[in-house]
C-alpha positions as CSV (number, residue, x, y, z in Angstrom):
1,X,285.2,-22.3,-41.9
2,X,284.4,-21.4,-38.6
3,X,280.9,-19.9,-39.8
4,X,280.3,-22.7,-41.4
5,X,280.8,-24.8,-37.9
6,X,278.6,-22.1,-36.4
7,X,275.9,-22.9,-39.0
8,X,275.8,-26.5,-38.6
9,X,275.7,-26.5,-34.9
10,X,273.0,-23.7,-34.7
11,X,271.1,-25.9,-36.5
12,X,271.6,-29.1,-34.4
13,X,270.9,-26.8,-31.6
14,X,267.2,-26.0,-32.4
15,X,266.6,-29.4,-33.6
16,X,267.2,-31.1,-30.2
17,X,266.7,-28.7,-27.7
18,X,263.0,-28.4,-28.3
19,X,263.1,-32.2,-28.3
20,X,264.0,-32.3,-24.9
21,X,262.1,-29.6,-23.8
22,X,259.0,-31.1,-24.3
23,X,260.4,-34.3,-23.0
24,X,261.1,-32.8,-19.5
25,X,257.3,-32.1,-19.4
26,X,256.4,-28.6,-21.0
27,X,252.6,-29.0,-20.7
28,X,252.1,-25.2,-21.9
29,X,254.4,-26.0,-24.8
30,X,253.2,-29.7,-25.2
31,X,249.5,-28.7,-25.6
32,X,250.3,-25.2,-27.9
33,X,252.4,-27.5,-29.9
34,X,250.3,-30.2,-30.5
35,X,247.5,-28.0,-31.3
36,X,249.5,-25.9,-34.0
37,X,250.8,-28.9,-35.8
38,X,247.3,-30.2,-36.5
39,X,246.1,-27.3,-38.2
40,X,249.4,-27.0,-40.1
41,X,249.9,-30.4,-41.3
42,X,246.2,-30.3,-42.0
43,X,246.9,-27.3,-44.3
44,X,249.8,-28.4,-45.9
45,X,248.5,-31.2,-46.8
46,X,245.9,-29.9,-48.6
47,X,248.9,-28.1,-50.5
48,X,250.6,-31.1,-51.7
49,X,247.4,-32.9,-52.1
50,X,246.9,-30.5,-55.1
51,X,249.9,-32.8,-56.9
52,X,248.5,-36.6,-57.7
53,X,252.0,-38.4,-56.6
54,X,253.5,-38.0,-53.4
55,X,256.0,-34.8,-53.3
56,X,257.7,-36.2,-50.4
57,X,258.1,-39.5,-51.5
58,X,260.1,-37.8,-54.5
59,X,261.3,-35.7,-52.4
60,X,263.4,-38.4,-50.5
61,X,264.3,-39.5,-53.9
62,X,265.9,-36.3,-55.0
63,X,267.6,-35.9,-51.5
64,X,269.5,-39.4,-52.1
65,X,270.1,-38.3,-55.4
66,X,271.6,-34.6,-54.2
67,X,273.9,-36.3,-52.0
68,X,275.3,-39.0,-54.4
69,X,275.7,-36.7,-57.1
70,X,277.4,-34.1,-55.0
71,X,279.7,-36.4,-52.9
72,X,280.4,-38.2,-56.4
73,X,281.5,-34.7,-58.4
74,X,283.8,-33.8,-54.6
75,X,285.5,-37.4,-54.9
76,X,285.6,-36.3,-59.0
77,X,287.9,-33.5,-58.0
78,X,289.7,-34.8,-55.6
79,X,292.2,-36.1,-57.8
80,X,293.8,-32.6,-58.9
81,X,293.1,-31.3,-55.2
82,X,296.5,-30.0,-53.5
83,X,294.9,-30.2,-50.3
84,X,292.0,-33.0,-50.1
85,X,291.2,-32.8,-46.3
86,X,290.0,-29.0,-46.5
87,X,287.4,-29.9,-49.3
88,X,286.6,-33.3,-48.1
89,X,285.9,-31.4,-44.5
90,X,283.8,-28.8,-46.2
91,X,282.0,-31.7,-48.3
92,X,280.9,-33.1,-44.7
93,X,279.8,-30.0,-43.0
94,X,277.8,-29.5,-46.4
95,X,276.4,-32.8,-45.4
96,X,275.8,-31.9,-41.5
97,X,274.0,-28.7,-42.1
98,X,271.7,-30.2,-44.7
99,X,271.1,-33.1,-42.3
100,X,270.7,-30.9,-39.6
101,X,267.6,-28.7,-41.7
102,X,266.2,-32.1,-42.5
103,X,266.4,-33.3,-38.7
104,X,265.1,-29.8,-37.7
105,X,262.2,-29.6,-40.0
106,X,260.8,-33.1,-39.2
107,X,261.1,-32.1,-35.4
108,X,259.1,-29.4,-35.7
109,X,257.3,-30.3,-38.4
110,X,255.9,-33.1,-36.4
111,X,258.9,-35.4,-34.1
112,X,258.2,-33.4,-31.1
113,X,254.5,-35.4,-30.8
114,X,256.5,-38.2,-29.7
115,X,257.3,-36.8,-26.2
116,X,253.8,-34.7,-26.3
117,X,251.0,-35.8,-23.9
118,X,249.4,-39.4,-25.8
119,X,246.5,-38.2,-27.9
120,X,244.2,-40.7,-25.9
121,X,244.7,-38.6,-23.0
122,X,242.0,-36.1,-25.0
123,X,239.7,-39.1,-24.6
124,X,240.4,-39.1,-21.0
125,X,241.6,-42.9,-21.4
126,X,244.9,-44.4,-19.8
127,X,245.7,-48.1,-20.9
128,X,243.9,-50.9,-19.6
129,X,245.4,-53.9,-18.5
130,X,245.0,-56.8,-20.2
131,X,242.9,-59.9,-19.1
132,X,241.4,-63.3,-20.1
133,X,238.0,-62.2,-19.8
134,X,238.6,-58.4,-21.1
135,X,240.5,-60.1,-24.1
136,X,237.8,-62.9,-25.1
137,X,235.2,-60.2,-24.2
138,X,237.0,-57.5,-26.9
139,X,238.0,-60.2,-29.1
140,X,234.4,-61.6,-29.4
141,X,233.1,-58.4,-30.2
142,X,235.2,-57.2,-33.0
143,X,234.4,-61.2,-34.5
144,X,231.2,-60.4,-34.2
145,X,231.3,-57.3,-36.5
146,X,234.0,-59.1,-38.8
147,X,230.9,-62.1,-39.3
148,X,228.3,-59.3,-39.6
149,X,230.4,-56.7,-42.0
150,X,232.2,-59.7,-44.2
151,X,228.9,-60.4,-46.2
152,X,228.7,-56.6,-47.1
153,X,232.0,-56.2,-48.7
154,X,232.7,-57.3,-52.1
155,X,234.6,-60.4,-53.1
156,X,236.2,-62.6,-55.4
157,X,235.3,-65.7,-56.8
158,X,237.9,-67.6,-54.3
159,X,236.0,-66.0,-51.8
160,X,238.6,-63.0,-50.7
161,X,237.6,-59.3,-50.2
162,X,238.1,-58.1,-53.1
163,X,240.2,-55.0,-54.4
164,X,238.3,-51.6,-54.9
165,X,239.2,-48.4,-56.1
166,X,242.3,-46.6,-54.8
167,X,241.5,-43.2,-54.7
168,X,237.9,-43.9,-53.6
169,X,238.6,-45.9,-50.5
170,X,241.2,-42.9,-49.5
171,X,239.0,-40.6,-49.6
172,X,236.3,-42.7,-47.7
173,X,239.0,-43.0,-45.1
174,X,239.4,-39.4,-45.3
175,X,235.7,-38.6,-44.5
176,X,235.4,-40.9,-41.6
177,X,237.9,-38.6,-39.5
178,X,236.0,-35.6,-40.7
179,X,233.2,-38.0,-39.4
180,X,234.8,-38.7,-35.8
181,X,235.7,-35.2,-35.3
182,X,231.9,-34.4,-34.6
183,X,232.2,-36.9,-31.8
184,X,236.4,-35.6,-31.0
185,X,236.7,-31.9,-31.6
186,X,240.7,-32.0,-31.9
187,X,240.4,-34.1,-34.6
188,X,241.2,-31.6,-37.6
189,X,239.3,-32.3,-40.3
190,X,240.0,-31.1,-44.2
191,X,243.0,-32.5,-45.0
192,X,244.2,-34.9,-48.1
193,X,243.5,-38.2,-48.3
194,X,246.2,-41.1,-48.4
195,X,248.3,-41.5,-51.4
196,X,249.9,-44.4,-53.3
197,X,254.0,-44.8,-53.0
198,X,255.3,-45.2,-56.5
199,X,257.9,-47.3,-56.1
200,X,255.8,-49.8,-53.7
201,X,258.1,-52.8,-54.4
202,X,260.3,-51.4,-51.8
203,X,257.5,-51.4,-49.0
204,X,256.7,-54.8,-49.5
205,X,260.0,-56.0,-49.7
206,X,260.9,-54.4,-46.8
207,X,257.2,-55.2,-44.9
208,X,256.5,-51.9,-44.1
209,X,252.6,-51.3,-45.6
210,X,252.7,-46.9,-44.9
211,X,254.5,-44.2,-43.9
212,X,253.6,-40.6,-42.7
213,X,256.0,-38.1,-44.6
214,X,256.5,-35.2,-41.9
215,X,257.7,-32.6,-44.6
216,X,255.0,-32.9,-46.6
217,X,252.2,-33.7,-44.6
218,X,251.2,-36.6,-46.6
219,X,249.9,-40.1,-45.2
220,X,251.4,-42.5,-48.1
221,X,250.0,-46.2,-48.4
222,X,251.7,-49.5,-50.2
223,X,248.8,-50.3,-52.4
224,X,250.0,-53.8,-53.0
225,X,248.6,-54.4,-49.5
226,X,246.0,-56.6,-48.9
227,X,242.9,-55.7,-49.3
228,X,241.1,-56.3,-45.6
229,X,243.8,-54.3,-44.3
230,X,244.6,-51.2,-46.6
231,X,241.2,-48.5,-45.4
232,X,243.0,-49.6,-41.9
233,X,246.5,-48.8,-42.8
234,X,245.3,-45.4,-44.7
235,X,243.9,-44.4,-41.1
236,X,246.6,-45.2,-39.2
237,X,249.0,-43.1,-41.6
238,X,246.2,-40.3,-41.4
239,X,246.1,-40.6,-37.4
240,X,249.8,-39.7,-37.9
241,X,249.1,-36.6,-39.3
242,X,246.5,-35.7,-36.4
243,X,249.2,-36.0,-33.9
244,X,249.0,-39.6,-32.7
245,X,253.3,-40.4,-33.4
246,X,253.0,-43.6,-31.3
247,X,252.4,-46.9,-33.4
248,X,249.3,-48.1,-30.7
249,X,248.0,-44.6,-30.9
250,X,247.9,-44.2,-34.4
251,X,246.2,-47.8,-34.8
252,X,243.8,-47.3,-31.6
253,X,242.9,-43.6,-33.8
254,X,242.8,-45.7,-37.2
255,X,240.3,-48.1,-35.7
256,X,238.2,-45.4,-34.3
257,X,238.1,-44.0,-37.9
258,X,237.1,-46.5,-39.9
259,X,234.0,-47.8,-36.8
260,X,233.3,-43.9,-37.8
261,X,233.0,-44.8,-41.4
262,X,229.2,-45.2,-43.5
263,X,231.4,-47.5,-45.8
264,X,230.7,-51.0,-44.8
265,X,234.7,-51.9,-46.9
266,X,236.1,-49.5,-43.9
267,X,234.7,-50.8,-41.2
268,X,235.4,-54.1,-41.9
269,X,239.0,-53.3,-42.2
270,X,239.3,-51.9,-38.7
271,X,237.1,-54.5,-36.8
272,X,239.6,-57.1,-39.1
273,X,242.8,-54.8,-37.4
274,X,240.9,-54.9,-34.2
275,X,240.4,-58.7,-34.5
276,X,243.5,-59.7,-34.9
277,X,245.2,-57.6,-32.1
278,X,243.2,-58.7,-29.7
279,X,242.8,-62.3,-30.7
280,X,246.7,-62.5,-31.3
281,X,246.8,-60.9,-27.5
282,X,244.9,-63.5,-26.2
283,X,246.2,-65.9,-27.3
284,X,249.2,-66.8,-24.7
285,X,246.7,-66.6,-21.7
286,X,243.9,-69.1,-22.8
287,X,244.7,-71.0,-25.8
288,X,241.1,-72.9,-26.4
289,X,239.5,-69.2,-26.1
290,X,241.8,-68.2,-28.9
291,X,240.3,-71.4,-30.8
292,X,237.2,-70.8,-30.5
293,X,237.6,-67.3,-31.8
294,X,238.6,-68.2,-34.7
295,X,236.3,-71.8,-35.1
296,X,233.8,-68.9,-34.5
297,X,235.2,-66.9,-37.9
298,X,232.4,-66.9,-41.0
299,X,234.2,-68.6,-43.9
300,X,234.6,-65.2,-46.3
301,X,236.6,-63.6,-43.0
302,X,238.7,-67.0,-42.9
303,X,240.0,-66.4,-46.6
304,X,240.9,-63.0,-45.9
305,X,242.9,-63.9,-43.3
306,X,244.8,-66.7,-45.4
307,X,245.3,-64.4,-48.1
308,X,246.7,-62.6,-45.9
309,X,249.2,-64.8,-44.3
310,X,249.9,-65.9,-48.0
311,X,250.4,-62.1,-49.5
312,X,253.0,-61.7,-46.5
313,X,254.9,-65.4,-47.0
314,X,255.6,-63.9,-50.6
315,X,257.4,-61.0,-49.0
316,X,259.5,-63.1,-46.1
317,X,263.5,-63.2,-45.9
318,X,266.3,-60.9,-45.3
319,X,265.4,-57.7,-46.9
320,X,262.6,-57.8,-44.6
321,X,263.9,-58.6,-41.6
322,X,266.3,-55.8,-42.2
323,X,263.1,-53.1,-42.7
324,X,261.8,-54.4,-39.6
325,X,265.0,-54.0,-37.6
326,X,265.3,-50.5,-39.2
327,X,261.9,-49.7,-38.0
328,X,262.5,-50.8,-34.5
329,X,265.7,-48.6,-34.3
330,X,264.0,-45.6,-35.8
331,X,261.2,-46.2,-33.1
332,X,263.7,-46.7,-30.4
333,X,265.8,-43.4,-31.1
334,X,261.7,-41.9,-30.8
335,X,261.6,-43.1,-26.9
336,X,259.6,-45.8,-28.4
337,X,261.0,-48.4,-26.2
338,X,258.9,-51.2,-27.1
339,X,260.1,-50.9,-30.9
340,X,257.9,-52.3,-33.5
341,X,256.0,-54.2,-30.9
342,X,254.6,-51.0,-29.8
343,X,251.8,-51.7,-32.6
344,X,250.4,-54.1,-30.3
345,X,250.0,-52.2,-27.3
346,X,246.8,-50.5,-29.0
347,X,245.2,-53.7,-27.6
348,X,245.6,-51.9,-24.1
349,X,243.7,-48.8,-25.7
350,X,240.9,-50.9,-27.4
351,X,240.2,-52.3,-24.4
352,X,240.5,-48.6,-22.5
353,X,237.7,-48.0,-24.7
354,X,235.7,-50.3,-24.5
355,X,235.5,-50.5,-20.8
356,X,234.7,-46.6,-21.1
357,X,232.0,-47.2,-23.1
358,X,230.9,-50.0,-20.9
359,X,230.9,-52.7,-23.4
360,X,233.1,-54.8,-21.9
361,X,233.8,-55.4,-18.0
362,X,237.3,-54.3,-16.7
């Protein structure tokens, strides 16, 4: 018994210590880090890539399954046990050390980018703070590529973007980091593109459009998302795997990607991300500017954006509400203390940005 307490907490140990490490401000460790999980995640996702479906999303599947099946056979047997406590103790260190290797593997794998140096920092860009004119400035320009880019893209006969080929598009949205390393040099290039979560009923029920599986490597997409927005959401699950864990770093990196992209369906998507981040942000501090954004809007860029109001009204209610709230713990416990409203703060990087690339005034 006592080995078996050993065990677990050895491996609770190196799961947090090098947590807080890094947090203290390790730069030497940070930067070697940070640097060695690209190139790994980048290989290992070319390993699982080889397999069509996601491994980890099975994965997590089988987990679930291991630990029903295992705390359902040590219930079983309880019933003849003379001594229940003993086997129900070594049934939950059994479930400690295995939760430990998971929580180890996903630091190390990946967690410890959340208290690593923000990638932006490799663009020499700090956030920049948000005003009326930087906002209708920012705002105007991504409107101007959404009117420009809209009549490029494919539609429907109601008007909407319409939907393209999965596998296609992920690898388009592959190429277009390969594409933005030549301009960013720690951008790692190579790796798989996004894959399709089976069971994508649950995503949309529960909101959530992606997710970045550390164990695998893999950047997995909900393909029932809407159209104008999925090239942006498989480069913000692929900017996970680069190293940006922050939910405005790995949008600010997914729009970067897809400006990077020669596919007109890419770009659009991010200049529609873009768009709507910095219109939304806007809005509070000048009202009629926000208007006259969107009066502004050509009509094809107007019925994506209904259709997508009206994809996410389908998907509203309590199962939702309790994904988001999940997501904003799990982002929390990450030293994420904005929660899910971090995704908006990449409005302070666009802007970064675009001041650097003097665009825009400050």
């Amino acid at each position: 018994m006592k080995r078996r307490i050993g065990a677990v907490i050895a491996v609770w140990v190196a799961a947090i210590i090098p947590f807080f490490w890094a947090a203290r401000g390790s730069v030497d460790f940070s930067d070697r880090y940070a640097s060695a999980s690209r190139s790994f995640n980048a290989v290992l996702s070319r390993v699982t890539g080889l397999v069509p479906f996601s491994v980890g999303e099975f994965g997590v599947y089988a987990v679930i399954l291991a630990f029903a099946v295992g705390w359902g056979i040590l219930l079983y047997r309880l019933r003849h046990e003379l001594s229940p406590a003993k086997r129900i103790g070594r049934g939950l260190l059994a479930t400690a050390f295995a939760a430990g290797i998971l929580v180890c593997t996903f630091v190390w794998f990946w967690g410890l980018h959340y208290v690593c140096p923000p990638l932006s920092q490799q663009l020499g860009l700090s956030p920049a703070p948000q005003t009326v004119q930087s906002l209708t400035q920012a705002a105007t320009i991504y409107r101007d590529e959404l009117n420009e880019l809209c009549l490029t893209v494919p539609r429907t006969p109601e008007g909407t973007m319409a939907a393209g080929d999965f596998q296609t598009t992920a690898r388009k949205v592959q190429e277009s980091y390969d594409t933005l390393s030549a301009t960013y040099p720690f951008i790692v290039t190579g790796g798989a593109p996004p894959k399709r979560i089976t069971a994508w009923f649950i995503q949309s029920y529960t909101g959530i459009s992606g997710v970045y599986i550390p164990w695998t490597a893999e950047a997995c997409v909900n393909p029932d998302t809407p159209w104008p927005t999925l090239p942006a959401t498989m480069a913000h699950e692929l900017a996970h795997r680069q190293g940006a864990a922050a939910e405005d770093e790995a949008n600010f990196f997914g729009i970067l990607a897809c400006e990077a992209s020669s596919d007109e369906s890419v770009r659009y998507s991010g200049a529609f991300l873009a768009f709507l981040y910095t219109a939304n942000a806007l809005a509070p501090h000048d009202p009629a500017a926000h208007s006259a954004l969107w009066e502004g809007l050509q009509p094809e860029v107007v019925a994506d954006m209904r259709g997508l109001v009206a994809h996410n009204a389908k998907y509203e209610g309590p199962i939702a509400a309790a994904g988001n709230a999940v997501n904003d713990t799990y982002l929390k416990v990450m030293l994420q203390e904005d929660g899910v409203n971090s995704y908006g703060r990449v409005v302070d990087l666009l802007l970064a940005k675009l001041i650097a690339d003097k665009r825009i005034v400050g």
